[in-house]
N, C-alpha and C positions, 0 to 999 in steps of 0.2 A: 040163782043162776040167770034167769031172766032179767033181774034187775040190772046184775053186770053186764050185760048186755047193750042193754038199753043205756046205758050210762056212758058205755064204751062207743056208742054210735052218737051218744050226744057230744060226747067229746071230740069223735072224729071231726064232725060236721062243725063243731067251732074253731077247729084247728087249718079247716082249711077252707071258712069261708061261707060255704055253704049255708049256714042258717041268717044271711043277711038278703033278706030279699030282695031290697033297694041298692044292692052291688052289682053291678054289671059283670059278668068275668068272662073273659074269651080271651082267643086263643090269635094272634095273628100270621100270617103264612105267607113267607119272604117269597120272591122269585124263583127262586130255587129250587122249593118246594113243589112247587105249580108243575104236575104232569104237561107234557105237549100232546094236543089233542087234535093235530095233524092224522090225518088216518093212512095206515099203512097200506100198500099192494098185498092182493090175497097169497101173492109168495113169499116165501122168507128172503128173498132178496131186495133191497132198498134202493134203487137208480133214481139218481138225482133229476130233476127235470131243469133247464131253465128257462125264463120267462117267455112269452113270442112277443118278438121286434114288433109293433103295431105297423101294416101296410102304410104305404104314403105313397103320393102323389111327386114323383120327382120334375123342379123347372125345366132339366136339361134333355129333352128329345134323345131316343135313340134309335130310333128306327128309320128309313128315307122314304120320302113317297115314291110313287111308281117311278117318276124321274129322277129317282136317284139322287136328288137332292134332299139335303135334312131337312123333315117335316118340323114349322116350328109350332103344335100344338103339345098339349100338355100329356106325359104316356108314365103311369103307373112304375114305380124300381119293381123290377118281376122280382129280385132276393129277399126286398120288404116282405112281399104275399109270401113266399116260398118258407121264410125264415117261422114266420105267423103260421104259417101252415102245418110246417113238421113240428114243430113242440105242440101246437095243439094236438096234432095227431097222437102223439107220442103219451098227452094228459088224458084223452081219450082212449087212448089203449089200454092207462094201466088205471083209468078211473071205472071205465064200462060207461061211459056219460058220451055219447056220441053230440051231442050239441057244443059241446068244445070246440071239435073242429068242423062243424057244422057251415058255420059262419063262411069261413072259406071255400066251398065247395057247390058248383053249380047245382041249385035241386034237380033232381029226377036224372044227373047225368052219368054216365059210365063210373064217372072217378066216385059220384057220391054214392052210388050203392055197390061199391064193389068195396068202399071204405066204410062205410055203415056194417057191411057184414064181415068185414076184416078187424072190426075195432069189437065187437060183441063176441065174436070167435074168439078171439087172445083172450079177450077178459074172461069166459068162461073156462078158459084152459088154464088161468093163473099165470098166465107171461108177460111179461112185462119188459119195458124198454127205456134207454138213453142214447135219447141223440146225442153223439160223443162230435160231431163236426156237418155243416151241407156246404158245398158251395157251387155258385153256376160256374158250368162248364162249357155252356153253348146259350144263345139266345138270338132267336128268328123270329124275327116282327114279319106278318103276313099283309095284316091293316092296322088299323088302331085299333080295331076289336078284336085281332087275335092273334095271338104271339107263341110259338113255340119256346122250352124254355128249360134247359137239359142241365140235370143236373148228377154230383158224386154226394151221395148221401153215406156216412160211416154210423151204424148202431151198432148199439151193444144190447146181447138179447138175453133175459134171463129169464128160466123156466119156471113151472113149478116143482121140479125134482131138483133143484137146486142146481143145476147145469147152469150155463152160462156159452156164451160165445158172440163175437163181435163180426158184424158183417159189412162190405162195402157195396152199395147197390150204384146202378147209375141208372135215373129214369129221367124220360122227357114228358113233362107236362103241356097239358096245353091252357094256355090261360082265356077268359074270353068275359068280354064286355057286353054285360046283361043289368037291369034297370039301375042303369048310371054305378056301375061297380062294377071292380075286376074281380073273376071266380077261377077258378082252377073246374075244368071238365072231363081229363080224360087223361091216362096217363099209359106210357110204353117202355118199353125198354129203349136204352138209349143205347145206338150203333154208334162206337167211339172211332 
């Protein structure tokens, strides 16, 4: 019985290879195949993110100097930052990585630790967000270093109980120029 055995496992092993050492045998695995190793929100809901517009420096002035005439030095698109702003926000909210939108935000000022502890909060409550639209609504240049800058922000918000709901905010930021870069500092409600 042993014999057959052993006879029946030599045989296997010649029928499929196996007793050739110097054959290589593997397996290869199409695209297809290939799990996405993208990591999910701690809720079972999935909001899309999209990418943030990188700030830039716009030629065309928009602000006037005290005389009311166009200044023509060179003054930041405030939707560039604002744009850069809300989706990092929004990768920070459902990542729990506050250095996202870090970048953006004046250190040590109103808007960054009131958003440091607003992007840790969600994250630990499993809620998560898609910016579904921003756009400015208002924008008041003070100086070149500081610009008021109102916007209608639309989110979509989902829980971790599986709720959902979509909200319209409208806040005014305030933007400010600090070593040689524009930040975002403080942020209000915005009276329409």
């Amino acid at each position: 019985m042993l014999r057959v055995l052993i006879l029946l496992i030599i045989a296997v092993l010649a029928l499929t290879g196996c007793n050739n050492a110097s054959k290589k045998t593997y397996y290869e695995i199409s695209k297809s195949e290939v799990a996405d190793s993208t990591p999910t929100p701690k809720s079972s809901a999935k909001p899309s993110v999209s990418p943030p517009i990188n700030a830039s420096v716009s030629p065309s002035p928009t602000p006037k100097s005290e005389t009311g005439e166009e200044d023509d030095g060179d003054y930041p698109t405030p939707m560039n930052l604002l744009n850069s702003y809300a989706y990092a926000l929004i990768d920070s909210i459902n990542t729990g990585i506050f250095s996202t939108v870090e970048e953006y935000l004046l250190k040590d000022s109103n808007l960054y630790k009131m958003q440091k502890k607003l992007v840790y909060s969600l994250y630990e409550k499993g809620v998560t967000e898609n910016l579904l639209s921003i756009e400015m609504v208002d924008e008041n240049w003070e100086s070149k270093e500081k610009c008021l800058v109102s916007t209608k922000e639309v989110v979509e918000i989902f829980y971790a109980s599986g709720k959902s709901e979509t909200n319209t905010y409208y806040w005014t930021y305030t933007m400010v120029y600090s070593n040689n870069k524009y930040y975002l500092s403080d942020i209000a409600k915005y009276n329409k």
